[in-house]
C-alpha positions in Angstrom: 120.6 125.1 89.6 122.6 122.3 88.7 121.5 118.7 87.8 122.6 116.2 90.1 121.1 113.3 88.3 118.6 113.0 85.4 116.8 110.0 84.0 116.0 109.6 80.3 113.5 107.3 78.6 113.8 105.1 82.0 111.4 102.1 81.0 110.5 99.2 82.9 108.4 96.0 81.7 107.7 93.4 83.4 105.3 90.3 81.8 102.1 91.8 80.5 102.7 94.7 82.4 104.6 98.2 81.2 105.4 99.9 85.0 107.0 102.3 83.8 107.0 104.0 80.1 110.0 106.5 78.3 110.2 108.7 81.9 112.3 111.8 81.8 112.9 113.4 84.9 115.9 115.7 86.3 116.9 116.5 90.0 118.5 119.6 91.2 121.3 120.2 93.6 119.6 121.0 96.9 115.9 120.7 95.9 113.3 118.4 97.7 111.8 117.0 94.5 108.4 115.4 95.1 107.1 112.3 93.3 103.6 112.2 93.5 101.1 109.9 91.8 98.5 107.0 92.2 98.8 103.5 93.9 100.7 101.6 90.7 102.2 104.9 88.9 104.9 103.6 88.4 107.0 105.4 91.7 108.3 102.4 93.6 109.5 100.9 90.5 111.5 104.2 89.3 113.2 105.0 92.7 113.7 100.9 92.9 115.8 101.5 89.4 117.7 104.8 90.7 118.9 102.4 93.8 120.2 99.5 91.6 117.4 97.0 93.2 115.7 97.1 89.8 117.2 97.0 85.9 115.6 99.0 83.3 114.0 97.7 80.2 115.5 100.5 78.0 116.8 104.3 78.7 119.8 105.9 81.0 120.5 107.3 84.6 123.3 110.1 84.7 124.5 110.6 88.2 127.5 113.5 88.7 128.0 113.3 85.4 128.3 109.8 84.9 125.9 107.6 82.7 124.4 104.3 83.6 122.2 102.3 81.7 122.1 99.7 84.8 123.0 101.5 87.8 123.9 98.5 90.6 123.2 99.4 94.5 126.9 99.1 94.9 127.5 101.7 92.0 124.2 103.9 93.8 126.0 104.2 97.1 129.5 104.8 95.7 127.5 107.4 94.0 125.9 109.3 96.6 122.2 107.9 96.3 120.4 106.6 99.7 117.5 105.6 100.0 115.5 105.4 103.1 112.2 102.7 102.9 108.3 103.2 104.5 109.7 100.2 107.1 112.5 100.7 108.7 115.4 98.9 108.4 117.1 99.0 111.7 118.3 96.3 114.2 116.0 96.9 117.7 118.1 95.5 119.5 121.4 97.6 118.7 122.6 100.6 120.0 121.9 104.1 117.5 125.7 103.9 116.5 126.1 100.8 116.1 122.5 100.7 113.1 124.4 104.1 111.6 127.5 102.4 111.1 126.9 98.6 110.6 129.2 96.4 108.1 131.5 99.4 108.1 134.9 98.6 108.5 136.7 101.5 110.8 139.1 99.3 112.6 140.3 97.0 115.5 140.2 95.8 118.1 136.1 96.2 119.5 137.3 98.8 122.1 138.7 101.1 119.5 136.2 100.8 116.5 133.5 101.4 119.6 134.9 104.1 120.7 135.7 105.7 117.0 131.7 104.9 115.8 130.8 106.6 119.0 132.8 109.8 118.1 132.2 109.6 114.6 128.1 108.9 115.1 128.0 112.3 117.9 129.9 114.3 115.2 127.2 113.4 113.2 124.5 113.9 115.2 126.4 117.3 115.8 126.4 118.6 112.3 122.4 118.7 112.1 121.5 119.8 115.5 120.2 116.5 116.6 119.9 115.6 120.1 119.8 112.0 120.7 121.8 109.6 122.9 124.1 107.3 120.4 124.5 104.5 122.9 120.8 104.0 123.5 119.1 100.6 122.1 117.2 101.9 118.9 114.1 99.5 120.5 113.8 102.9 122.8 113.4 105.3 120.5 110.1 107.1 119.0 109.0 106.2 115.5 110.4 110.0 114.7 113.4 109.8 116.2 114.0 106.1 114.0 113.1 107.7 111.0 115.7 110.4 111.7 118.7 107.6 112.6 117.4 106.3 109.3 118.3 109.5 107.7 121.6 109.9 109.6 122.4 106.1 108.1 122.5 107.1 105.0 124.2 110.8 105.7 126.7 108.8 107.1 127.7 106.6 103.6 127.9 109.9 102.4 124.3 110.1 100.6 124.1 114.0 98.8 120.9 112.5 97.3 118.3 110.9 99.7 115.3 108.9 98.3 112.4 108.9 101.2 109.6 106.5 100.5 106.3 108.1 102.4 108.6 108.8 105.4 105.7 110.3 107.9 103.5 107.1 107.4 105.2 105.4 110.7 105.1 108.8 112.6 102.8 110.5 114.7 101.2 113.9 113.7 102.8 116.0 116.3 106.5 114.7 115.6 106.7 114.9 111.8 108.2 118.4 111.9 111.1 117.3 113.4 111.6 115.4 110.4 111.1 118.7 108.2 113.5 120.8 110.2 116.2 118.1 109.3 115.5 117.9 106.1 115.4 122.3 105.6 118.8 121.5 107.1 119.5 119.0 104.3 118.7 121.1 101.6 121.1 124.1 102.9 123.6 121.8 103.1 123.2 120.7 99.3 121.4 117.6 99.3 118.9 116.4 97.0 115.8 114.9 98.3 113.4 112.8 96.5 110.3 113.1 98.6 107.3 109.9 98.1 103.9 111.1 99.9 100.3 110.9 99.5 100.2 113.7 101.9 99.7 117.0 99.9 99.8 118.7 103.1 103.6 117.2 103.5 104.4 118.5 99.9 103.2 121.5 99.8 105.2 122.3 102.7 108.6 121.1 101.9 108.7 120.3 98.0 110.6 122.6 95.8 109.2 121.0 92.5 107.0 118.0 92.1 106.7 115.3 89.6 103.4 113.4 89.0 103.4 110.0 87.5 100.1 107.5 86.2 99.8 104.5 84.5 104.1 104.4 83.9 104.0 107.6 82.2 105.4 111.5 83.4 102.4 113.6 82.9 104.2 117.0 84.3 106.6 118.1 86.7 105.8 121.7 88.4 107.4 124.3 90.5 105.0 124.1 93.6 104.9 128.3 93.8 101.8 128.7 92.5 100.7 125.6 92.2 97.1 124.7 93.5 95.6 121.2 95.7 92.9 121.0 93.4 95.3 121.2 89.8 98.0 118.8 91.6 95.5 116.3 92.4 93.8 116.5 89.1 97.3 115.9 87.6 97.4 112.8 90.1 93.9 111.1 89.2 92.9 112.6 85.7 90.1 114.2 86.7 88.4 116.0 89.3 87.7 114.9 92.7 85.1 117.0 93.7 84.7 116.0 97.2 87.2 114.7 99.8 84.9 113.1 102.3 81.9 112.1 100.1 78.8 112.9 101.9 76.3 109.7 103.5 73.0 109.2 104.9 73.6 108.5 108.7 70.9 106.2 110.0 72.1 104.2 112.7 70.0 101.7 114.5 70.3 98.9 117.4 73.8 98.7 119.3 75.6 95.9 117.4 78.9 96.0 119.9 79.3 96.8 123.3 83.2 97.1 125.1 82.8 97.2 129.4 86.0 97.6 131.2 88.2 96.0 128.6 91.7 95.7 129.5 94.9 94.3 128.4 97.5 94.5 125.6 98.4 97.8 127.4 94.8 99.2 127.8 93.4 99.6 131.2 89.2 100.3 131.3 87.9 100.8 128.4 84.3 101.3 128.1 82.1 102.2 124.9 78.8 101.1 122.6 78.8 101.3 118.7 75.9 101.3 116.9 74.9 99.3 113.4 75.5 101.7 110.5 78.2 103.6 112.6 81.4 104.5 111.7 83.7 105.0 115.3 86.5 106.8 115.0 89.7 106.0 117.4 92.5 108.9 117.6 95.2 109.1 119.7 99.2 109.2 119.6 101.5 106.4 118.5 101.9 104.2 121.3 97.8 105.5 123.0 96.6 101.9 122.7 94.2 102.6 119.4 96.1 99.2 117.8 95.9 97.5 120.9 92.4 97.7 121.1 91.9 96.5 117.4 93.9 93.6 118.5 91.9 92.5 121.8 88.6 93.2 119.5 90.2 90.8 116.7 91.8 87.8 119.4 95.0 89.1 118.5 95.6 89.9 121.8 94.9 88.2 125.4 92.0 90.1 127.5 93.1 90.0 131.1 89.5 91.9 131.9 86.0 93.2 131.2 83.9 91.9 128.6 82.6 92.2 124.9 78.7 92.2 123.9 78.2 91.4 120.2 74.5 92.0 119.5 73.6 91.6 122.7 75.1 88.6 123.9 78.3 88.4 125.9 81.3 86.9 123.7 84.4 85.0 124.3 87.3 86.0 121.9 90.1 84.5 122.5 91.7 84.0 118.8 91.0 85.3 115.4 88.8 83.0 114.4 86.8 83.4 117.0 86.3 87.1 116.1 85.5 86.2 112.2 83.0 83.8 113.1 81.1 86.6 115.0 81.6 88.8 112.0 84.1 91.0 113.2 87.3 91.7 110.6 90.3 93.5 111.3 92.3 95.3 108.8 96.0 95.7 110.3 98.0 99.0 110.2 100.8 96.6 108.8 99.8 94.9 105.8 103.0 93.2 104.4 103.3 91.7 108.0 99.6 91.2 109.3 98.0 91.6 106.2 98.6 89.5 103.7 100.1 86.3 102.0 103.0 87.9 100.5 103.9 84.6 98.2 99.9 83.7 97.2 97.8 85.1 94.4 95.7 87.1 95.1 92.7 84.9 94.6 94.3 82.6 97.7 94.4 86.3 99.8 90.8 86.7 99.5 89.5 83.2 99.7 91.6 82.4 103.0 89.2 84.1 106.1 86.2 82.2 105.2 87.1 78.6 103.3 83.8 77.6 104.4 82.0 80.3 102.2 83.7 78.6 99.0 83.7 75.1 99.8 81.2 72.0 99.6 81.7 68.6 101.5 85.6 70.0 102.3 86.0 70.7 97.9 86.9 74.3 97.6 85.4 75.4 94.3 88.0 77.4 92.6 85.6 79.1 90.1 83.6 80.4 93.3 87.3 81.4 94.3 88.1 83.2 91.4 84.8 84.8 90.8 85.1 86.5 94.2 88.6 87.6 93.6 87.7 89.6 90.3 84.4 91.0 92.3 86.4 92.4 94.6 89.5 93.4 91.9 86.9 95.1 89.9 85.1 96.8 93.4 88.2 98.1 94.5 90.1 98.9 91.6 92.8 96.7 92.1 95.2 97.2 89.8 96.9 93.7 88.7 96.9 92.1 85.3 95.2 88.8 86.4 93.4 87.9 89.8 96.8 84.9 90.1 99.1 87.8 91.0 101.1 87.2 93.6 100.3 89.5 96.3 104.3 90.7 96.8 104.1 91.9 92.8 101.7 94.3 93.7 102.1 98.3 94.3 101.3 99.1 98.6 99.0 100.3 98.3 96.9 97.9 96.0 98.3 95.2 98.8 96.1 97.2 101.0 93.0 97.3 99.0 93.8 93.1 98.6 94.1 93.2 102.6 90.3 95.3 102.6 89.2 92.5 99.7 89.8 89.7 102.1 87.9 90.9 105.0 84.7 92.0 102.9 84.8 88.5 101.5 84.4 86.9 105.0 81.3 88.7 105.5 82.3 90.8 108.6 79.7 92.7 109.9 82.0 94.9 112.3 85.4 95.7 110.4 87.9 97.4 112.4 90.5 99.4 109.5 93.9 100.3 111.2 95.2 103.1 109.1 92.9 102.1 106.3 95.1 105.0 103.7 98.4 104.7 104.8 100.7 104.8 101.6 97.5 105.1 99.4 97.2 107.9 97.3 94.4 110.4 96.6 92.1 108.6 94.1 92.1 105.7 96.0 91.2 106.9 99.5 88.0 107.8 97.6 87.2 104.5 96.3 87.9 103.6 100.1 86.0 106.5 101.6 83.1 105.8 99.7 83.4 102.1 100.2 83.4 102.3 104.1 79.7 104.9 103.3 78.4 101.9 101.4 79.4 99.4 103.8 77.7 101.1 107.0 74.6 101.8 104.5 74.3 98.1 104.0 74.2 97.9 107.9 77.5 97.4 108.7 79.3 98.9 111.6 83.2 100.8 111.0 85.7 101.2 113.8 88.4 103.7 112.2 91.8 104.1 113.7 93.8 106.8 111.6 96.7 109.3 112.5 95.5 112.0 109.7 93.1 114.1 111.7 91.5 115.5 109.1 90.2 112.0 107.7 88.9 111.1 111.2 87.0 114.0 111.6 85.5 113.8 107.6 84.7 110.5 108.1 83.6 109.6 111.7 79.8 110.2 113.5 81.7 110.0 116.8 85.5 110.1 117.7 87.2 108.4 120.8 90.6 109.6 122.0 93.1 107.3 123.2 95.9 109.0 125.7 97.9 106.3 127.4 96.3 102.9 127.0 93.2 104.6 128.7 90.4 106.5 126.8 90.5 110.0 127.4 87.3 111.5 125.8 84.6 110.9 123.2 83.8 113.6 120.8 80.4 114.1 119.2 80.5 115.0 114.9 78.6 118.7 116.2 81.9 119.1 118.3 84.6 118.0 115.9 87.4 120.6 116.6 91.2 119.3 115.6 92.9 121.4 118.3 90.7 119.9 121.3 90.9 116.4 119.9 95.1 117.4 119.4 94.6 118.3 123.6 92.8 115.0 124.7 95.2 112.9 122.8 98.3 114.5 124.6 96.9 114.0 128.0 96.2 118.0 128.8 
């Protein structure tokens, strides 16, 4: 097969930090090349080049032929590279046509270039079997069908090679192979795709070859036939994980939280206990109410009924900082949003939820400060080269493990984690696997919202299933089964 583009000795540096080191990679025509690797590999920074958003230190890009040794965005798109981001980057508010063909210039008056985006968008639409009204508001739509207008978007600038950056992490389970039908429909069609996923499930079904990045540097790239799990994520970490779901001692004791008739924020009813050394698991489709919950638990969200019993005394939560100063944390599903302090170091991101903890008459001591943030840079493997990092300079997924940083530091005792892996790749879901065991052995108590059902179920004593806004069943560890859990959460 044909290169379509190939990097040589791509290089990036930034101050005291080498992101990405002498990479040499080429892409076929028509392949679904995966680039695999862990949190700060060195992936965001190499597609970020390839786009035009970042310039390289030293080495070239040749696209169709031509060579680049600073590719602009301007000279990416005229060249047939898209790229489609983990958030989405359409307007809510507009109709489908109008996000696929916004700034484009396709004539006047309004009546005509409307009705010539609405041909030109169904045509579209058309091409790759795809079934969705054009004229609805994008608001509407299902986090899969988004993700597929966000493919179309860049189809439509003419893209024949399509960057997708952990694509699946906004979609539910049962919906993300309508994204891989369109993109088997890509590759017959000739387009390259450049596939970003922690997933290895995800890769090993749609990934042609696969390239694996740490610390900067290209350690192989590898036809997936006949590649194994276990030699791909030993390429990934550098050594071997032997076990995914590392095993704990469950001992749980007194009931630390108790939820009677809890509604609002969508949820209607919701009743349940949790126990001290417990970790909860919450399933359910997007859109079941599992984040709405996390939200009335956290004073995020107004309670319109019922009531919450921390250690046995009814509570009144009614902002966040009520819910910290009764030890509950909450780590958000969206961490650039909810998370964090995108423009503080990352000393400020973990000192912020408790001030009181590092202050003395109203003097914050910035040595106790500082000496927390390398605790917990050091615990979690952060990977920054100084604890004054701005938290925006950071890899996602070592944002995340700042966002998990700031809520141990405020000494929660019942931490609610919101898709605590999304976008964080296999050696660190470890360090946070076996964090959340030592947490609930020091007596603390886990509620666990996550859309990968195999994580629930390897990391949860009990499991409650969300269908609706309503809770539709509670499933004991003996009776872990994905397909039943799969039937709960779809109502049947």
């Amino acid at each position: 097969m044909e290169d379509i583009l190939r990097i040589e000795n791509l290089t990036k540096v930034y101050p005291g930090v080498v992101a990405l080191d002498h990479v040499g990679i080429s892409f076929q025509k028509g392949e679904v090349h995966a680039l695999m690797g862990e949190n700060g590999a060195g992936k965001s920074t190499l597609i970020k080049m390839i786009a035009g958003a970042e310039k390289p230190s030293e080495g070239t890009i040749w696209v169709n032929g031509n060579l680049f040794t600073h590719i602009t965005p301007q000279q990416s798109r005229e060249n047939g590279i898209g790229v489609i981001y983990q958030e989405f980057n359409l307007i809510p508010t507009m109709s489908v046509m109008e996000n696929i063909f916004i700034g484009e210039k396709l004539g006047n008056p309004y009546l005509i270039k409307r009705k010539l985006i609405r041909e030109k968008a169904l045509k579209l639409f058309e091409n790759f079997d795809l079934d969705i009204d054009v004229e609805q508001p994008v608001s509407e739509l299902s986090a899969s069908r988004q993700q597929i207008v966000e493919i179309v978007k860049a189809l439509a600038k003419n893209a024949k090679i399509l960057i997708m950056d952990e694509p699946s992490a906004a979609i539910a389970i049962n919906e993300v192979e309508r994204m891989f039908t369109l993109i088997d429909g890509l590759k017959k069609k000739g387009v390259t795709i450049i596939y970003i996923s922690h997933r290895m499930d995800e890769v090993f079904r749609i990934a042609d070859r696969v390239s694996v990045l740490r610390d900067g540097q290209l350690i192989q790239t590898r036809n997936m036939e006949g590649l194994t799990r276990k030699e791909l994520v030993s390429l990934m970490v550098g050594r071997e994980l032997k076990e995914t779901y590392p095993l704990r001692k469950l001992c749980l004791q007194e009931v630390v939280l108790e939820v009677e008739k809890l509604t609002g924020n969508g949820n209607k009813q919701i009743s349940f206990s949790m126990r001290k050394g417990e970790i909860l698991g919450i399933a359910g489709l997007i859109g079941a109410g599992r984040t709405e919950l996390a939200k009335l638990l956290y004073g995020a969200a107004k309670i319109e009924a019922g009531r919450i019993i921390v250690n046995d005394s009814p509570v009144q939560i009614k902002s966040p900082g009520d819910a910290i100063a009764l030890g509950i944390g909450l780590i958000p599903e969206d961490r650039k949003t909810e998370g964090v302090f995108q423009e503080f170091s990352i000393s400020f991101n973990v000192a912020i939820m408790n001030l009181k903890r590092f202050s003395r008459y109203s003097i914050i001591s910035s040595k106790k400060v500082k000496d927390t943030a390398k605790k917990y840079i050091d615990l979690l493997r952060i990977k920054t080269p100084s604890k004054d990092q701005l938290t925006r300079n950071l890899s996602g997924g070592n944002q995340q493990k700042v966002v998990v940083a700031k809520t141990l530091a405020a000494d929660s005792q019942i931490i609610i984690f919101d898709e605590p892996t999304r976008g964080i790749d296999v050696g660190a879901k470890q360090e946070i696997y076996k964090l959340m065991n030592s947490l609930t052995e020091q007596g603390r108590s886990i509620i666990m919202i996550s859309s990968e059902m195999e994580e629930l179920m390897g990391m949860s004593d009990r499991i409650l299933v969300f269908y609706e806004g309503k809770l539709a069943g509670e499933v004991q560890k003996e009776k872990f089964e994905q397909e039943y859990i799969l039937e709960l959460a779809s109502g049947l």
